[in-house]
N, C-alpha and C positions, 0 to 999 in steps of 0.2 A: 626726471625720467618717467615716461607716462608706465602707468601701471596695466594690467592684462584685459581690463576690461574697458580703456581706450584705445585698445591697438587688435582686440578678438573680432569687435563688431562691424565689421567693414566689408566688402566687398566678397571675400574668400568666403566669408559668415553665410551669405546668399547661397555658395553652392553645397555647403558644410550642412547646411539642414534646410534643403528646398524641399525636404520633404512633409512639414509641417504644411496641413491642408486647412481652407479657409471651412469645409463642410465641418472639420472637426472640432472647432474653436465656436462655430455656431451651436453645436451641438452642449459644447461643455457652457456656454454663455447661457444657455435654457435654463440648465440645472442653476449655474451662479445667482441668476438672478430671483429664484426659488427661493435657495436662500438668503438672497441679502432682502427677500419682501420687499423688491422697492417698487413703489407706486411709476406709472405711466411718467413721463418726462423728467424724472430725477434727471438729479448733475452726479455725473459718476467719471473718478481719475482715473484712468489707466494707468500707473505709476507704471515705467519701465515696458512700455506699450510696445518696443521693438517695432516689427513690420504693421502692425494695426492691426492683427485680424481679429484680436475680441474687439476692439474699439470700435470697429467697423459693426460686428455680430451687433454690440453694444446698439450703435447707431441705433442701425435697423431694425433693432426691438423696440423704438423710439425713446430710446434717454437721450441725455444733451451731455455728448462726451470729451474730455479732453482728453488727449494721451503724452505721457511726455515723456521723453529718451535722451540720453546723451549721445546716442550715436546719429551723424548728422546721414550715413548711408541708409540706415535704417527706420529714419525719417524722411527719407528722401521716397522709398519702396510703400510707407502708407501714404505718404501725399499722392503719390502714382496710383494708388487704390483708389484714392477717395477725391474724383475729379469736380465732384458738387459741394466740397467741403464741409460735409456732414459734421467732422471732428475737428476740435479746435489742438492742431498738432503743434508740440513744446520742445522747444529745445533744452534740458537741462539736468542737473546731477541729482538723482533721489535724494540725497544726503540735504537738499538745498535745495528746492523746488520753488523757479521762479515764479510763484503763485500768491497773490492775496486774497482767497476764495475762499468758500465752503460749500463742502461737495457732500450730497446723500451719503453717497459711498465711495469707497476704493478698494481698488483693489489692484492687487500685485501678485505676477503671476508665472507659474513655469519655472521656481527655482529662481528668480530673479531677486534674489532676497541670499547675505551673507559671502557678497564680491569682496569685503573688505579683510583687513589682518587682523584686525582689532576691534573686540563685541564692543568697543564707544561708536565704533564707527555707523557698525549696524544701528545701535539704539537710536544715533541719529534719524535714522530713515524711520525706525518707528514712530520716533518721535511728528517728524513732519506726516507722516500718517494721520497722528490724534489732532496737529493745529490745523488740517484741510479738512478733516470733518468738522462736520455741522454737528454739536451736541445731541444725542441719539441716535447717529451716524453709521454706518454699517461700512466692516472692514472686510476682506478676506484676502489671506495670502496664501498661495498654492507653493508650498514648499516640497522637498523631496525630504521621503521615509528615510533617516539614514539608518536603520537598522537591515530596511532591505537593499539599502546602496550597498552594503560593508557583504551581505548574504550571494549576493544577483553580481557583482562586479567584474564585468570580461574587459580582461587586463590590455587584451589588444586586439582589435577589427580593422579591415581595408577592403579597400571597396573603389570602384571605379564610379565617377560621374561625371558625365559631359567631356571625356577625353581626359581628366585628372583623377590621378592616383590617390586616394587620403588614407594616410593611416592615424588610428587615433589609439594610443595606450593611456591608459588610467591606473591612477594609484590612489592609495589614502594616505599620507603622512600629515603628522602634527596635528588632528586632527582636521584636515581638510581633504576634500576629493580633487582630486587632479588631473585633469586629461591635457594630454600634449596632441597635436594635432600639427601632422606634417602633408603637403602639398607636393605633390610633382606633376609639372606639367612637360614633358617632352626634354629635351636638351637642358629647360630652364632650372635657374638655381631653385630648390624646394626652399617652399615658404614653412617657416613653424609660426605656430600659434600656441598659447598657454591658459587654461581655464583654470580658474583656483575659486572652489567653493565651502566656505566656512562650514562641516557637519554639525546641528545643532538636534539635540535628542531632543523631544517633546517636553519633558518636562523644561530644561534651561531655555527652549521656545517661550512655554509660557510664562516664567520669571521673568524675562525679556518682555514681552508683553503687557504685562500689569505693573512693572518699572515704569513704563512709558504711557501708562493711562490711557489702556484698552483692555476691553474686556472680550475674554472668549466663553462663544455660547457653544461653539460646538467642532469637532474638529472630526474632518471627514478623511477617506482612504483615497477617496477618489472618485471623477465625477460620476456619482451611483449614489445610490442610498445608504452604501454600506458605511459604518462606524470604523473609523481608525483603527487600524488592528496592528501594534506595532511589529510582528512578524511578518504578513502576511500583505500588507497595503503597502502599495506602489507609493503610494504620496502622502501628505500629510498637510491639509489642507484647513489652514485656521479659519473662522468665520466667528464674528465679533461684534461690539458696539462700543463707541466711545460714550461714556456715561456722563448722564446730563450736568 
């Protein structure tokens, strides 16, 4: 039985958040790559790259990027972006990343970190983080605050787009954040969909982290200059090195 995040990122996914903008992802790639200090043509992995638009931003600042997804829809929409194939696009599961490479950086982004039920499962993905860096390597994962997920959390929103009804409720049980997402398009049966994301406070982030043989230099609120503030920052953004 395929689990939430083989059956969330498809087709529906496109109209469910069409509102993530390519100007914005250029924006936040300025600042990433500020901090990750990487020189002109670095090799940097989009782990969990989705539609492309850092990968692409990435390009365009001239690094040599791979992205890789297990969603074949949502590789389908950066190959559609990127018709000069700038990015060398991957088909495959984070946990297991069909790669024998070493990459300046990686990095992994939007909460795209903690799909699974089980912290083995996560550590896995850390792990393949530390063997794709190159020793020296620069990491960054852009996770979400759960302090201010648990504070901020509006339990149900609906909203019309392109002729479909969505509504999406959210909860926290067992420690995880949960949003259901229901679809009506006219006469037709509503589709559901189920997001389920592991909430990891900052400190068990960074135990997770140096388990798995990486090191954080610094952890941000969000793309700004501002310092993690765990009340108060929307995000909670690791930035690292795998040590030589």
């Amino acid at each position: 039985m395929k689990d939430w995040y083989e059956k969330s990122f498809g087709e529906d996914y496109l109209l469910v958040y069409k509102h993530r903008d390519v100007q914005g992802a250029r924006k936040e790639t300025k600042q990433m790559v500020s901090w990750l200090d990487l020189p002109q043509g670095a090799r940097v992995l989009d782990l969990c790259c989705g539609m492309g638009r850092h990968s692409m931003a990435l390009a365009d600042a001239g690094y040599q990027v791979t992205g890789v997804d297990l969603s074949d829809v949502l590789l389908r929409e950066a190959r559609a972006s990127d018709p000069s194939d700038h990015v060398n696009w991957i088909h495959g599961d984070m946990r297991e990343v069909p790669l024998d490479l070493e990459f300046d950086a990686v990095v992994n982004l939007f909460t795209s970190f903690g799909y699974f039920r089980e912290d083995e499962e996560q550590m896995k993905v850390l792990r393949e983080i530390r063997r794709l860096l190159k020793p020296g390597g620069a990491f960054l994962i852009d996770y979400m605050n759960p302090v201010y997920v648990k504070n901020t959390l509006v339990l149900c929103s609906e909203r019309e787009e392109d002729g479909h009804h969505i509504v999406e409720e959210r909860s926290i049980k067992n420690g995880f954040v949960i949003k259901d997402i229901r679809i009506s398009s006219g006469s037709e049966e509503p589709r559901i969909y189920h997001e389920r994301v592991k909430l990891y406070e900052e400190e068990r982030l960074r135990f997770m982290l140096d388990k798995a043989g990486l090191q954080v230099d610094e952890v941000h609120g969000d793309y700004d200059e501002r310092d993690y503030d765990p009340e108060g920052s929307r995000r909670m953004i690791f930035a690292g090195t795998r040590p030589n």
